[in-house]
C-alpha positions as CSV (number, residue, x, y, z in Angstrom):
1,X,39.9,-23.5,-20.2
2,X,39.1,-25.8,-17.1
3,X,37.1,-25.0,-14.6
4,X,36.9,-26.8,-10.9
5,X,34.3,-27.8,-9.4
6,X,34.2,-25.1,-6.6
7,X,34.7,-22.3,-9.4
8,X,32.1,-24.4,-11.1
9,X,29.6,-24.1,-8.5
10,X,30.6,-20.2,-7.5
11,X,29.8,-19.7,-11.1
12,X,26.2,-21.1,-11.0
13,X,25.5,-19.0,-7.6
14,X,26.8,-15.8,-8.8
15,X,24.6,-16.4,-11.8
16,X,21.8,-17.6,-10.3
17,X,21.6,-14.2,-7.5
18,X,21.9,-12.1,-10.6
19,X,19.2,-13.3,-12.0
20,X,17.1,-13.3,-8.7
21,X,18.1,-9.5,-8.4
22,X,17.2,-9.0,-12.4
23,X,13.9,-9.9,-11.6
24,X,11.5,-7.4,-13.0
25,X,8.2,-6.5,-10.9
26,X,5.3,-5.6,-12.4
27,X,2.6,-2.0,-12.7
28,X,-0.6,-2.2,-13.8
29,X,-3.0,0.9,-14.2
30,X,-6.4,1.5,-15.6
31,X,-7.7,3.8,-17.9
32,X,-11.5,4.7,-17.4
33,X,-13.3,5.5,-20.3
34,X,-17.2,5.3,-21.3
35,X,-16.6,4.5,-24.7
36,X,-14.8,0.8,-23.1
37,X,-12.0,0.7,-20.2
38,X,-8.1,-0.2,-21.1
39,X,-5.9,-2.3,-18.8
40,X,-2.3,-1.2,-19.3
41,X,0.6,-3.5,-17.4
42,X,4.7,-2.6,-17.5
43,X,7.3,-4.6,-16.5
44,X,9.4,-3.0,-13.9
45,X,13.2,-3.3,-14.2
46,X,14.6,-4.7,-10.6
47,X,18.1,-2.6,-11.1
48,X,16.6,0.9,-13.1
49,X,13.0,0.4,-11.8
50,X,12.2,1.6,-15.7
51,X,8.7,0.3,-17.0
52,X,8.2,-1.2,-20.0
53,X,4.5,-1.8,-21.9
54,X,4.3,-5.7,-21.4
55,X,3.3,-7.9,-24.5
56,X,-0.4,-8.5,-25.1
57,X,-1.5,-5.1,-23.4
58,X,-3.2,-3.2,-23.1
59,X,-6.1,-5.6,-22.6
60,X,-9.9,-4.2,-23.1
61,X,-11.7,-5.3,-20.0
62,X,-14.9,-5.9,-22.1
63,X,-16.9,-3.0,-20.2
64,X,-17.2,1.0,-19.8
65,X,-15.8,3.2,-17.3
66,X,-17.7,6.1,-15.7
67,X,-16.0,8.7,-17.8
68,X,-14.9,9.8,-14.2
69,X,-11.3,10.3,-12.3
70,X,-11.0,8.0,-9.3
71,X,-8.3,7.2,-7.4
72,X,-8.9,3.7,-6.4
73,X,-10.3,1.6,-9.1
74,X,-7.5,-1.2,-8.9
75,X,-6.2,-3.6,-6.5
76,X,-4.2,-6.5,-6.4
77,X,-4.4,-9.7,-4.0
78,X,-1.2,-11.3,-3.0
79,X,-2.9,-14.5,-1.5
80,X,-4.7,-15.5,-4.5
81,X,-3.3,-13.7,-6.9
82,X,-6.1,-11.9,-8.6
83,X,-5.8,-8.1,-10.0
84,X,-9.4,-6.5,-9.2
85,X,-10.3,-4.2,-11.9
86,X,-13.7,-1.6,-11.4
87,X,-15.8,-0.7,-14.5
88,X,-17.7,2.0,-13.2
89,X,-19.9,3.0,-15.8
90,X,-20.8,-1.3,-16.4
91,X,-21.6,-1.4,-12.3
92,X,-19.2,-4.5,-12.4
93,X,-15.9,-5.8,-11.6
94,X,-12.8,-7.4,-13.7
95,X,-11.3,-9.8,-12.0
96,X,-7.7,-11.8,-13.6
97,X,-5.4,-14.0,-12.3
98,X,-1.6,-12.7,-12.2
99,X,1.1,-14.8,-13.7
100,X,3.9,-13.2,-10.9
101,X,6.5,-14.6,-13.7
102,X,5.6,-12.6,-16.9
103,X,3.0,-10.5,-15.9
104,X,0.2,-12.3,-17.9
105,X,-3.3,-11.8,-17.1
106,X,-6.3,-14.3,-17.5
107,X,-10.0,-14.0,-16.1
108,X,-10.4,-15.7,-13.1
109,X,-13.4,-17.9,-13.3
110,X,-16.3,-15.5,-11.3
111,X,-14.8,-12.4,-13.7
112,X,-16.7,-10.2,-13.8
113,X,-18.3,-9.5,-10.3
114,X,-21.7,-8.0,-10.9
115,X,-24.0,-5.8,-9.1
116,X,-22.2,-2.9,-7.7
117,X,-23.3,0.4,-8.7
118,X,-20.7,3.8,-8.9
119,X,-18.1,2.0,-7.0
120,X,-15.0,4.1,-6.2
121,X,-12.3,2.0,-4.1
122,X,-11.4,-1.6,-3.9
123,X,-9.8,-3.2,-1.0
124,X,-8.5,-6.5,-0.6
125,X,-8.6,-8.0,2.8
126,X,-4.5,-9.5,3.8
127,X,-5.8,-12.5,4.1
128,X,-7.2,-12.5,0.6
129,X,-10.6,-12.4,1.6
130,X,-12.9,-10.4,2.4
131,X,-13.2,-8.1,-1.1
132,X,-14.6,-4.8,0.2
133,X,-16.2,-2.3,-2.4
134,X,-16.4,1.5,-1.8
135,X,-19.6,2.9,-4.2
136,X,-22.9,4.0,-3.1
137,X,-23.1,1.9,-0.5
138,X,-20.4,-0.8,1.0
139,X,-20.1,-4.5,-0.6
140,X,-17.9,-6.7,0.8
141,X,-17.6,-10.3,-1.4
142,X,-15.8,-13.4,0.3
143,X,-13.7,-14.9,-2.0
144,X,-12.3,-18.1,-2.6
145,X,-10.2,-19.4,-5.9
146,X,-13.2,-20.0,-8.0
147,X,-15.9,-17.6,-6.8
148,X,-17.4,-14.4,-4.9
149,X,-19.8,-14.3,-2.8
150,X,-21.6,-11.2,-1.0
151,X,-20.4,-11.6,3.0
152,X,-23.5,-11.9,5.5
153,X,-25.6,-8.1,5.2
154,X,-23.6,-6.9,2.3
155,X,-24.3,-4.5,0.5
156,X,-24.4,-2.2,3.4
157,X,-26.2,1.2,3.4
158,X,-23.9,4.5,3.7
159,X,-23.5,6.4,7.0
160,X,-24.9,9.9,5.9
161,X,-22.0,12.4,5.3
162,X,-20.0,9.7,3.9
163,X,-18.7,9.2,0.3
164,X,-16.0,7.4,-0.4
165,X,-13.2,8.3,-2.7
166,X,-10.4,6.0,-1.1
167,X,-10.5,3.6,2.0
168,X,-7.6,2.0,4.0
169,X,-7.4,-1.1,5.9
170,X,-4.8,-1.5,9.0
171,X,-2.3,-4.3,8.5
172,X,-4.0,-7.4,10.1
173,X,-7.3,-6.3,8.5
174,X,-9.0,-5.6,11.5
175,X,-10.2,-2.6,10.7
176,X,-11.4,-0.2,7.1
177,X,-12.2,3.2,6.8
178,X,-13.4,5.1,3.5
179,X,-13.8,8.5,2.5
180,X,-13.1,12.0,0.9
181,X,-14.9,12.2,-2.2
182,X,-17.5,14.5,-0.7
183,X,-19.1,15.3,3.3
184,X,-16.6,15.5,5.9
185,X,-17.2,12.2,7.8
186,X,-14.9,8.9,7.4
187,X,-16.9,5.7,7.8
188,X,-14.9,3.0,9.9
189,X,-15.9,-0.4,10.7
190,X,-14.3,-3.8,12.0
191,X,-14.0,-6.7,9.5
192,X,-14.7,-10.3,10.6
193,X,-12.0,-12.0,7.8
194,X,-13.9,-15.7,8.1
195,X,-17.4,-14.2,6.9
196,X,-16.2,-11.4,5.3
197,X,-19.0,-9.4,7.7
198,X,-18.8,-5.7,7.8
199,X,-19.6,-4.2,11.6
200,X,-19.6,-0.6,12.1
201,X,-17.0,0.5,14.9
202,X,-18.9,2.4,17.7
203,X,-19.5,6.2,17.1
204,X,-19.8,5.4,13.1
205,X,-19.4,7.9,11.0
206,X,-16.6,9.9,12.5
207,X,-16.7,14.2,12.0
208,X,-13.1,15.0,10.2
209,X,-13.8,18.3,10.8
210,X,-13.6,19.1,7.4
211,X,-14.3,18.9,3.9
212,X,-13.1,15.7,1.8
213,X,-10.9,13.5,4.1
214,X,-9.0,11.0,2.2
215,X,-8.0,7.8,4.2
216,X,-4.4,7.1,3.7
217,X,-3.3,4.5,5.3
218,X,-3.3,2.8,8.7
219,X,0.2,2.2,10.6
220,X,1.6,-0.9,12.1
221,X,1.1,0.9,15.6
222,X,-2.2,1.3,15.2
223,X,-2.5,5.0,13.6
224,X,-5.1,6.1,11.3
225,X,-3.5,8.8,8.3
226,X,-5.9,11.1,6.4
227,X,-5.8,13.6,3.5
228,X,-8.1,16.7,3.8
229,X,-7.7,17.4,0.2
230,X,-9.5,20.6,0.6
231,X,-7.7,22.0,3.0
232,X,-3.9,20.7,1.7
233,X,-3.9,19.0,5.7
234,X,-3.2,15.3,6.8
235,X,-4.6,14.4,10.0
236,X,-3.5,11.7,12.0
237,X,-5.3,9.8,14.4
238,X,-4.6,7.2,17.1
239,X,-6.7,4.4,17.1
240,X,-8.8,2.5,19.9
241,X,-11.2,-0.5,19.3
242,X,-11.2,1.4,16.0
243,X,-12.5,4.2,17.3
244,X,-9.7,7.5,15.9
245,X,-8.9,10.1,18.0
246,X,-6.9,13.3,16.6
247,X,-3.1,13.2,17.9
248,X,-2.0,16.3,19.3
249,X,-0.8,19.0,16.4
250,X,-3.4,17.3,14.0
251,X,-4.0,18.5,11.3
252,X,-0.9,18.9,10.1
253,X,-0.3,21.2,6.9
254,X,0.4,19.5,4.5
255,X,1.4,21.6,1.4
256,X,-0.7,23.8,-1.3
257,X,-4.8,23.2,-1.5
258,X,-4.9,20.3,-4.1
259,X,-7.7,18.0,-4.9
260,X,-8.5,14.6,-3.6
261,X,-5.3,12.3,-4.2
262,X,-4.0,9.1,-2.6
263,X,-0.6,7.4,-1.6
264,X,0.6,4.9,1.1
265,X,3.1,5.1,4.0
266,X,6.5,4.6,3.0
267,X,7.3,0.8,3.8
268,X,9.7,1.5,6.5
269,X,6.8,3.6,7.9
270,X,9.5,6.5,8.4
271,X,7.5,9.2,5.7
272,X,4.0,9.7,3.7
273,X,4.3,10.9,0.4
274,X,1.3,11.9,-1.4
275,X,0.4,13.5,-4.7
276,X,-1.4,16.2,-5.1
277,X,-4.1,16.3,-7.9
278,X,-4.4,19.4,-8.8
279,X,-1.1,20.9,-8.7
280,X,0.7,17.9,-10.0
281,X,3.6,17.2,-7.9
282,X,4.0,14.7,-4.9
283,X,4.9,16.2,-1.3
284,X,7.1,13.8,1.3
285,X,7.1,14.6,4.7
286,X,9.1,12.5,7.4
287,X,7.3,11.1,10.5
288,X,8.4,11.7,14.0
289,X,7.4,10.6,17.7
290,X,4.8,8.0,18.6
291,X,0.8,7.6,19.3
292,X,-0.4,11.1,20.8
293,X,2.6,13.0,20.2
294,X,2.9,12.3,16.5
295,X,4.5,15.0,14.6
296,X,4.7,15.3,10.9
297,X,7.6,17.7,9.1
298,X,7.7,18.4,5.3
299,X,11.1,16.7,3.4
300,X,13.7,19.6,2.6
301,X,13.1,19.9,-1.4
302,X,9.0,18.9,-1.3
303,X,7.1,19.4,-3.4
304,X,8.9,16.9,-6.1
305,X,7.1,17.4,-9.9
306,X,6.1,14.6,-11.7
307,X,5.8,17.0,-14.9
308,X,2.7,14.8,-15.8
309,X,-1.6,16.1,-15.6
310,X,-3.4,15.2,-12.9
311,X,-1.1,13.1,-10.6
312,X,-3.6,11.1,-8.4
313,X,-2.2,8.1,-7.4
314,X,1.2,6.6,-6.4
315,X,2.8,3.2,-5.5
316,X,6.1,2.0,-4.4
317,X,8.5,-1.1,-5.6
318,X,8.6,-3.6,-2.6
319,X,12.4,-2.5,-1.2
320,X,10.7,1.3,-1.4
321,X,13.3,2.6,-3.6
322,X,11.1,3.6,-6.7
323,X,7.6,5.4,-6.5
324,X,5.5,5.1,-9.3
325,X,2.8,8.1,-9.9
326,X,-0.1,8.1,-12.3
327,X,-0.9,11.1,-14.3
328,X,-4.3,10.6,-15.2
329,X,-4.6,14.0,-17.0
330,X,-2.1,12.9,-19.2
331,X,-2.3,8.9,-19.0
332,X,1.3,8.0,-18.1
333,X,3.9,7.3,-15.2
334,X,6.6,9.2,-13.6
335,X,9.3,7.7,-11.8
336,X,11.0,8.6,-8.5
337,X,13.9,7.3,-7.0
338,X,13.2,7.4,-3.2
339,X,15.9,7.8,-0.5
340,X,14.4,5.7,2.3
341,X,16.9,7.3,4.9
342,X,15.5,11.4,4.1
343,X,12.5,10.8,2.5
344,X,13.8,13.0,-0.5
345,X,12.9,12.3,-3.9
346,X,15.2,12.2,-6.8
347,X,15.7,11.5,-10.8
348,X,12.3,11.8,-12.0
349,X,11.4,10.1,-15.3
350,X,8.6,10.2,-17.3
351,X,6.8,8.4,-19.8
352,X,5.8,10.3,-22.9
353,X,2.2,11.9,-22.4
354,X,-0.5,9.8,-24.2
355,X,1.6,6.6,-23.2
356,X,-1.7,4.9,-22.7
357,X,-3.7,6.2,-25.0
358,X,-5.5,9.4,-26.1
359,X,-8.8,9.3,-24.0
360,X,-10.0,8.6,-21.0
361,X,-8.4,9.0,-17.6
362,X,-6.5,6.9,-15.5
363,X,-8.0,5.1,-12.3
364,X,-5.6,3.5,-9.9
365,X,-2.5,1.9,-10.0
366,X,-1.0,-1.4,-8.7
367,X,2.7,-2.8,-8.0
368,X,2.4,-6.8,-8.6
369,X,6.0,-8.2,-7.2
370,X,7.7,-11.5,-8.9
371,X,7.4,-14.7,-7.6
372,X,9.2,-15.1,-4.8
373,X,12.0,-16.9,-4.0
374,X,13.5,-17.7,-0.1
375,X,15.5,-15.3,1.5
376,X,16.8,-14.5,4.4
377,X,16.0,-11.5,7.3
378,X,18.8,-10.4,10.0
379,X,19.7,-7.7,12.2
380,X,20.5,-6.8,16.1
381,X,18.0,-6.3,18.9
382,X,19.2,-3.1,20.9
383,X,18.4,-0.7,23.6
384,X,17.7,3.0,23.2
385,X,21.4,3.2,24.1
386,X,23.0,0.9,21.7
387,X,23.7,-2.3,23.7
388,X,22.4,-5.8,22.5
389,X,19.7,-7.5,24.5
390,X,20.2,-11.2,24.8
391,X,17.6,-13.9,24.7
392,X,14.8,-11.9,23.5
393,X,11.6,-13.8,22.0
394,X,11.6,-12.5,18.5
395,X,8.7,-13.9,16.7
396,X,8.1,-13.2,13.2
397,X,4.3,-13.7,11.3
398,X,3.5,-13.2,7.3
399,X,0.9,-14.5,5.0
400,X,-1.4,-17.8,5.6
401,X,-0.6,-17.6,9.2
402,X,3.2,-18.5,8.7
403,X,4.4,-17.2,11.9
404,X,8.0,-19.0,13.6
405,X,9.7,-17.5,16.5
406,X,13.6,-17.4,17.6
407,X,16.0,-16.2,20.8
408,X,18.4,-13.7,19.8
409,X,22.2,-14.6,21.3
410,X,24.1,-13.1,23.5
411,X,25.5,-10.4,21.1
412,X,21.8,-9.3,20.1
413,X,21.7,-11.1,16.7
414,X,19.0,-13.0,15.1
415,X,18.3,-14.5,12.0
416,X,15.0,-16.0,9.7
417,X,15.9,-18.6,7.0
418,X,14.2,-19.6,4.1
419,X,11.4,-16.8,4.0
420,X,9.9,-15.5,0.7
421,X,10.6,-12.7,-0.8
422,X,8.0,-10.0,-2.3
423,X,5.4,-10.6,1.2
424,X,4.6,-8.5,3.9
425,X,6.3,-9.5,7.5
426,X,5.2,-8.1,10.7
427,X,8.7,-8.8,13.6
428,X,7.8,-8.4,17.5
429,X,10.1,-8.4,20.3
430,X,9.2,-9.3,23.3
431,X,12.0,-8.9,26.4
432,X,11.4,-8.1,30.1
433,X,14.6,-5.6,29.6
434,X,13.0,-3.0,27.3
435,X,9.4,-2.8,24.9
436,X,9.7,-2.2,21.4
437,X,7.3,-1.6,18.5
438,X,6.5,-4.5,16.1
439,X,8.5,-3.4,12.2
440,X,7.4,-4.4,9.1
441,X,9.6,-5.6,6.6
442,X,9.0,-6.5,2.8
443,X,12.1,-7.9,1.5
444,X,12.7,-8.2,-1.8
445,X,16.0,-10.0,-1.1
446,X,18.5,-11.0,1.6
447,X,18.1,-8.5,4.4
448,X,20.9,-8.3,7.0
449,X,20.7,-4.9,8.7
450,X,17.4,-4.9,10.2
451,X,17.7,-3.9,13.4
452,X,15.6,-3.2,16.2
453,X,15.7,-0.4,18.6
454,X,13.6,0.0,22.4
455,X,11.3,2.2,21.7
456,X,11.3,5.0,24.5
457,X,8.3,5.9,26.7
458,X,6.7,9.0,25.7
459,X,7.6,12.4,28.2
460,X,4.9,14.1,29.9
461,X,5.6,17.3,30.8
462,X,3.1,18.7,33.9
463,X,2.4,22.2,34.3
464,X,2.8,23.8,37.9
């Protein structure tokens, strides 16, 4: 059989995006243990988002857990590409290098980081640096490729009511907040990214109003999300110079009482979907309105049961299609398949119980994307009614300060070349026709559909 050269090349193309979209992504969770902690990592199919054990693990980080269930105890760096790992019970911290082809760990040269006593969450700055540790008190470590260094003050002393359980950081890093594992304050304070410095926001600590609040997540529009595990209640807060204030209708219930557990906003920022500890299931609920008049509605068919013990933790793949939830109670992973449009989750699947191992409890868990490769992001700017706005400044900014900014035509369009895939985008219009909230985009391939819609003014209603 001959072949031309254009069917030739067509061949090599088709080839070459299947095996971009093959691509598998990676999990990693930990299992704490006193008796020595366990490092498990999967492969995660790009099609099936099925995990399978990768070769070599799991790896013995060399130290001792706390014999404790925490929810936070893992976190990985995009910048540099280092997996932070917490042995509690050795008052230290693993640190490995990420091979984003194969999933391959090695200690980084500074591993372990020593001196940090009971610690509970681990952050990791956008930028890559600062590295801030939730424990008895708060650490924060600059870090460059071959070292770790404590920031200017650090470690700082904890604001009294706080303990963290979890902490959250808002997108640019400006800003961190920690709490929920006991006392009902949340301890915020700014983050100065070149020194790693930790300065508490004004009014530090701030009064939940109840027991346990778990820091979510912050929003790209500047909107604080907290679990009051306690009370089965997220409350949602508008933010200030960091300072949160409650949005009107918060709290918002938030399912049955269940203990302290932790998620993320859904990537298109449309729904928060959390687990819930105790009764093992996760619970979605879709997000409506803006700032003050936030609202917060539970997904038809919530709550979703991962049939695992103990479901504490959850992360999505980078298009948001799959969420991954550790069982710590009965060390594996379930599997969801996510509709990003409802919010509804669908075709669980489960590891077998005891997948990673027979003692101990898992502590975290981690998506690590593949390499990326260049893509390509597109869409429409519109108004709230549907018609294109022409020769709007539409800028778009992403790791290492890449930032490059366009016009759109006179049909509304616009178009980024040549981007990676598998990092964290931030678009922004700007337009004297219409205002419009900045959207954050992770694409794990060629995006051509993202479009971007006025956002309308908020109605006040005045009584007579």
């Amino acid at each position: 059989m001959r072949f031309s050269v254009v069917t030739f090349c067509l061949f090599l193309l088709l080839f070459f995006a299947s095996a971009v979209s093959a691509k598998a992504d990676f999990v990693y969770s930990l299992v704490d243990s006193a008796s020595g902690n366990m490092l498990y990592g999967f492969s995660a199919d790009g099609t099936t988002g099925e995990l399978t054990l990768l070769s070599g693990f799991p790896i013995a980080t060399g130290f001792n857990g706390g014999g404790n269930t925490n929810l936070e105890h893992i976190a990985f760096d995009p910048v540099n590409k280092f997996l932070y790992v917490a042995n509690r019970g050795s008052s230290n911290i693993s640190v490995y290098v990420v091979d984003q082809a194969n999933g391959a760990l090695t200690p980084a040269p500074f591993s372990p980081i020593t001196s940090v006593a009971n610690q509970r969450t681990l952050k990791v700055h956008p930028s890559g640096s600062p590295l801030i540790v939730g424990a008895d008190t708060f650490a924060s470590f600059v870090i460059t490729p071959i070292s770790a260094t404590p920031a200017p003050g650090s470690p700082y002393a904890m604001p009294s009511g706080v303990s963290p359980a979890a902490s959250a950081l808002a997108p640019d890093g400006s800003y961190y907040y920690a709490g929920g594992n006991s006392g009902n304050f949340i301890a915020g304070y700014s983050i100065n990214a070149a020194t790693g410095e930790m300065t508490a926001i004004a009014g530090n600590p701030f009064d939940s109003g109840a027991s346990n609040p778990v820091p979510v997540d912050v929003d790209s529009t500047g909107r604080l999300w907290v679990y009051s595990s306690r009370q089965s209640v997220t409350r949602v807060y508008t933010l200030s110079a960091g300072v949160p204030t409650p949005v009107t209708g918060s709290p918002f219930t938030y399912g049955e009482t269940g203990f302290a557990s932790v998620g993320k906003l859904h990537p298109n920022g449309n729904f928060v979907i959390l687990p819930n500890r105790t009764r093992s299931y996760v619970v979605s609920a879709a997000i409506s309105g803006s700032g003050a008049g936030t609202t917060l509605t539970t997904v038809a068919g919530s709550p979703f049961a991962t049939g695992g013990m103990t479901s504490l933790a959850a992360v999505y793949n980078t298009a948001g299609t799959y969420l991954y939830v550790v069982n710590a109670g009965s060390r594996n992973i379930t599997k969801f398949v996510v509709d990003p449009q409802t919010g509804v989750l669908s075709s669980a699947t489960m590891q077998p119980a005891n997948t990673m191992g027979t003692t101990g409890s898992n502590s975290g868990i981690a998506y690590v994307p593949s390499a990326s490769v260049p893509v390509s992001i597109s869409g429409r700017v519109l108004r709230a009614n549907g018609t294109p706005v022409s020769m709007a400044r539409i800028s778009i900014s992403g790791p290492n300060g890449f930032t490059f900014t366009t016009l759109t035509n006179p049909f509304g369009f616009y178009s980024f070349e040549n981007v990676l895939s598998n990092q964290a985008y931030t678009i922004a219009v700007q337009s004297k026709l219409a205002a419009f909230n900045p959207v954050q985009v992770t694409p794990a391939g060629n995006v051509t559909d993202l479009d971007i819609t006025e956002a309308l003014p908020l109605t006040l209603t005045r009584s007579r």
